[in-house]
PyMOL CGO cylinders between C-alpha atoms (Angstrom):
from pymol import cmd
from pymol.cgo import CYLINDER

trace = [
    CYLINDER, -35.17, -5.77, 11.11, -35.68, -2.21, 9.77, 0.3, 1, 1, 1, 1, 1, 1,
    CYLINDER, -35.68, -2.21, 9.77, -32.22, -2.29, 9.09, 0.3, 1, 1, 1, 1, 1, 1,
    CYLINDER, -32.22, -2.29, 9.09, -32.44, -5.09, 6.78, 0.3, 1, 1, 1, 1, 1, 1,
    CYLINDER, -32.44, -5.09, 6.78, -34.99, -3.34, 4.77, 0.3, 1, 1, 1, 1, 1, 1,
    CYLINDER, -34.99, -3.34, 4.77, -33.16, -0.01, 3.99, 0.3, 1, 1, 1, 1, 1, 1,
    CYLINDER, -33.16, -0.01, 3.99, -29.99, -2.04, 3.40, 0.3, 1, 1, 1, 1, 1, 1,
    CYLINDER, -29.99, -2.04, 3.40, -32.49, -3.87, 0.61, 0.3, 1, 1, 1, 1, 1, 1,
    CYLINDER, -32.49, -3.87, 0.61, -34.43, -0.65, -0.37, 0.3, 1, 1, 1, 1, 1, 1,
    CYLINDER, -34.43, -0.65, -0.37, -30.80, 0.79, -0.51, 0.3, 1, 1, 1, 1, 1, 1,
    CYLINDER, -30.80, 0.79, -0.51, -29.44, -1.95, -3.01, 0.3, 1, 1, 1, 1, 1, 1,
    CYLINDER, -29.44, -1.95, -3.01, -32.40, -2.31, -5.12, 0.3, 1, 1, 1, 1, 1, 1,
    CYLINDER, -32.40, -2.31, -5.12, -33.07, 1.49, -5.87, 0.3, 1, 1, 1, 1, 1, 1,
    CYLINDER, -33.07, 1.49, -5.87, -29.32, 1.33, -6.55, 0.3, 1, 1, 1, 1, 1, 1,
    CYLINDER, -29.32, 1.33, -6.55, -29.92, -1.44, -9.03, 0.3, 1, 1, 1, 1, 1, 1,
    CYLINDER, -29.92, -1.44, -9.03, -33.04, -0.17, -10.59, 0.3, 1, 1, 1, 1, 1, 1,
    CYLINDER, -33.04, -0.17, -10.59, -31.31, 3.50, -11.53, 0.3, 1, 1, 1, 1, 1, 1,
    CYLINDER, -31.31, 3.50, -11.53, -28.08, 1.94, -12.40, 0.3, 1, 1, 1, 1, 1, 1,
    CYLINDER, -28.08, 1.94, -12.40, -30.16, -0.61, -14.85, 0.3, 1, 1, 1, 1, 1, 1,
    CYLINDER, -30.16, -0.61, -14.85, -32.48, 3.01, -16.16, 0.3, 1, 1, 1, 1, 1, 1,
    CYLINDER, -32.48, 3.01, -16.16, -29.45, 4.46, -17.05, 0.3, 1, 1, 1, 1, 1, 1,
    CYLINDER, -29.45, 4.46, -17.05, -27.77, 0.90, -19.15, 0.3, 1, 1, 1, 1, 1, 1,
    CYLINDER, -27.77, 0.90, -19.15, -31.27, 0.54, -21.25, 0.3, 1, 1, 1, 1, 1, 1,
    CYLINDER, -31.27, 0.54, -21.25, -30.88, 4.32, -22.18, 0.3, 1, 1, 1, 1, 1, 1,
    CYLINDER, -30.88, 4.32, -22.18, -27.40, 3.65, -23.30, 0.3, 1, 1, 1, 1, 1, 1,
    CYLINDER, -27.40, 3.65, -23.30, -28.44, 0.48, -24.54, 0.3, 1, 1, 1, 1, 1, 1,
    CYLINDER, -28.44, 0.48, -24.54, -31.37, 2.04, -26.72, 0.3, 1, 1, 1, 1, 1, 1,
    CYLINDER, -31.37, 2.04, -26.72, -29.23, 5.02, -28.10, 0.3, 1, 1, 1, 1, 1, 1,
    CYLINDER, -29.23, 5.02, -28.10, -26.49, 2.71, -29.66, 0.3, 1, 1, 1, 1, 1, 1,
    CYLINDER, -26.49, 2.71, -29.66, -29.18, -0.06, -30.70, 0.3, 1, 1, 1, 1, 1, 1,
    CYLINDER, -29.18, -0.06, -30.70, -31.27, 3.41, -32.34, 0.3, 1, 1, 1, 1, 1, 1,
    CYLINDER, -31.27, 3.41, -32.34, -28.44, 4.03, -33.80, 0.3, 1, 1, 1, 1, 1, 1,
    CYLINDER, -28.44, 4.03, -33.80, -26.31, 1.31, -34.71, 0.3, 1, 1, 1, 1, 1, 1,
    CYLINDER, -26.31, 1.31, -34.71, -28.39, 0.66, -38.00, 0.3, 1, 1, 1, 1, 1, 1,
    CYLINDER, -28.39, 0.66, -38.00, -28.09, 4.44, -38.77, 0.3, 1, 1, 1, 1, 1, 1,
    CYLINDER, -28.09, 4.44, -38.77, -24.80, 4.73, -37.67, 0.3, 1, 1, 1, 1, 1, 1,
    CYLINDER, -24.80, 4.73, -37.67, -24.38, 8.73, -39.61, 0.3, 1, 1, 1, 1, 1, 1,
    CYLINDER, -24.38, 8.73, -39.61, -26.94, 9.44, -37.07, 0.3, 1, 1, 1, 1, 1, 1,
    CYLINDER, -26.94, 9.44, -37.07, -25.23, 8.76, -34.00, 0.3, 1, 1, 1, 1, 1, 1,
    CYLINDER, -25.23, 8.76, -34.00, -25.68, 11.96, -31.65, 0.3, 1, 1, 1, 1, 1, 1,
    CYLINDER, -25.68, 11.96, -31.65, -22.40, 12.47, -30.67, 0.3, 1, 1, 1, 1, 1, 1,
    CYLINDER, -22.40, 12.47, -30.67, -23.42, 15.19, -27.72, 0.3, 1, 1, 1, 1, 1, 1,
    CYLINDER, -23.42, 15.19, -27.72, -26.48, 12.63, -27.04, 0.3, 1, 1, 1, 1, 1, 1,
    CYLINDER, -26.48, 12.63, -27.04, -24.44, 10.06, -25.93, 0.3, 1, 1, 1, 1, 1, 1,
    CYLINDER, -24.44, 10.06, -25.93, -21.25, 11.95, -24.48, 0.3, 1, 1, 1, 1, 1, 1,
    CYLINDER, -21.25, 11.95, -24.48, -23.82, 13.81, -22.61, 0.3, 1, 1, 1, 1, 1, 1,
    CYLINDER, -23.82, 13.81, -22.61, -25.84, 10.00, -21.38, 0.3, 1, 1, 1, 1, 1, 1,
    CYLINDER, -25.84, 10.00, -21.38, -21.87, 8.57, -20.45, 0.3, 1, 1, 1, 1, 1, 1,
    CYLINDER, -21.87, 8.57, -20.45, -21.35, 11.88, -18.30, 0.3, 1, 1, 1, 1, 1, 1,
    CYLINDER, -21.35, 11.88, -18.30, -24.12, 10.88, -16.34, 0.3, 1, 1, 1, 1, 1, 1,
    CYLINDER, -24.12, 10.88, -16.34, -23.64, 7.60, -15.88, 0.3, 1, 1, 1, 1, 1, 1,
    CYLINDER, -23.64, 7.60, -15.88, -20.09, 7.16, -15.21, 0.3, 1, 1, 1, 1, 1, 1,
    CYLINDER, -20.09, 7.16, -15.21, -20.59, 8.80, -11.89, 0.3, 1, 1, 1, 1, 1, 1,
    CYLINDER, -20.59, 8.80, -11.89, -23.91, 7.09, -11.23, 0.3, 1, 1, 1, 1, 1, 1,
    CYLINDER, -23.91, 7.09, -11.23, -21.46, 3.51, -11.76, 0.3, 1, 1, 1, 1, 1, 1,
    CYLINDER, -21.46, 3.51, -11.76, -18.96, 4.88, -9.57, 0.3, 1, 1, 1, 1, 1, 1,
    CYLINDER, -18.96, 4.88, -9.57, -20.81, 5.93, -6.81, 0.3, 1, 1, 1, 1, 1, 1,
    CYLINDER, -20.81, 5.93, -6.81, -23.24, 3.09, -6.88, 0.3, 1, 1, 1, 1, 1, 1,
    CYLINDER, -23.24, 3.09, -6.88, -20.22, 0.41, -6.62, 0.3, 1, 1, 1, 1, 1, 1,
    CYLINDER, -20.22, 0.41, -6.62, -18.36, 1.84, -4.14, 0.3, 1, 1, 1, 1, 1, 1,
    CYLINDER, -18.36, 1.84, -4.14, -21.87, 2.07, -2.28, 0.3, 1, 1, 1, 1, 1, 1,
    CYLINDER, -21.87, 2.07, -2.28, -23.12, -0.89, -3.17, 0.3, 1, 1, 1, 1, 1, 1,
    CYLINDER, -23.12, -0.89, -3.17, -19.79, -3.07, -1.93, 0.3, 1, 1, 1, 1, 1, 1,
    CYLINDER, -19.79, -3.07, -1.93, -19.52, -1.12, 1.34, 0.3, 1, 1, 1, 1, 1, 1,
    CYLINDER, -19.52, -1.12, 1.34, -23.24, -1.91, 2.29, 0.3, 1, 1, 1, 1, 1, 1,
    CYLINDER, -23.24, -1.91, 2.29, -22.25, -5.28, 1.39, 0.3, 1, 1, 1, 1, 1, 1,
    CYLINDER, -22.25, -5.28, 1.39, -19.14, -5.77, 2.97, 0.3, 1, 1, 1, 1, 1, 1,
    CYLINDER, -19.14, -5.77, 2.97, -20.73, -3.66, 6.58, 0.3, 1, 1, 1, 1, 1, 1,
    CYLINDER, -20.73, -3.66, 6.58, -23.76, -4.28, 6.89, 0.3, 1, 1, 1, 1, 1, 1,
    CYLINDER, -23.76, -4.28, 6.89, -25.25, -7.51, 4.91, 0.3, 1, 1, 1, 1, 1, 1,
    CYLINDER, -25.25, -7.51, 4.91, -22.11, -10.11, 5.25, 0.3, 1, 1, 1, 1, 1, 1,
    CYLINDER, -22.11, -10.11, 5.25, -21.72, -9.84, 8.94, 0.3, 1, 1, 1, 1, 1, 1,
    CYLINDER, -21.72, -9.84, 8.94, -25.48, -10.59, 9.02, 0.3, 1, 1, 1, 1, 1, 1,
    CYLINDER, -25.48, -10.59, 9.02, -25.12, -13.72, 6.52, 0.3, 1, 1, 1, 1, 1, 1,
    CYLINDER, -25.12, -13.72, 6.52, -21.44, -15.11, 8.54, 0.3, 1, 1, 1, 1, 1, 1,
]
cmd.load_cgo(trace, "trace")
């Protein structure tokens, strides 16, 4: 049973800083998409360098919990 738990804790922090990181992204182009000359280039290079590696490692993370430890538990 405690397994079950960290496998959900796991997934769900996963989720919840994957989803922090989309509303910033989402809130610096909608900030800026009416002001388009205003656009922080380094702002939002700076936001994607962070959260292309947060994507990739949460995937790959999130599929193999998936795949080894909740789906053998659900089949």
């Amino acid at each position: 049973m405690q397994m079950t738990r960290h496998v959900n804790r796991v997934l769900h922090d996963e989720h919840m800083h994957v989803q922090s990181l989309l509303n910033r992204l989402g809130n610096l182009l909608g900030r800026n998409f009416e002001q388009a000359q205003t656009l922080n280039c380094g702002e939002a290079r700076l936001l994607l360098g962070e959260l292309t590696p947060v994507l990739e490692r949460a995937l790959a993370r999130h599929f193999r919990l998936e795949e080894e430890d909740l789906f053998p538990r659900l089949f």
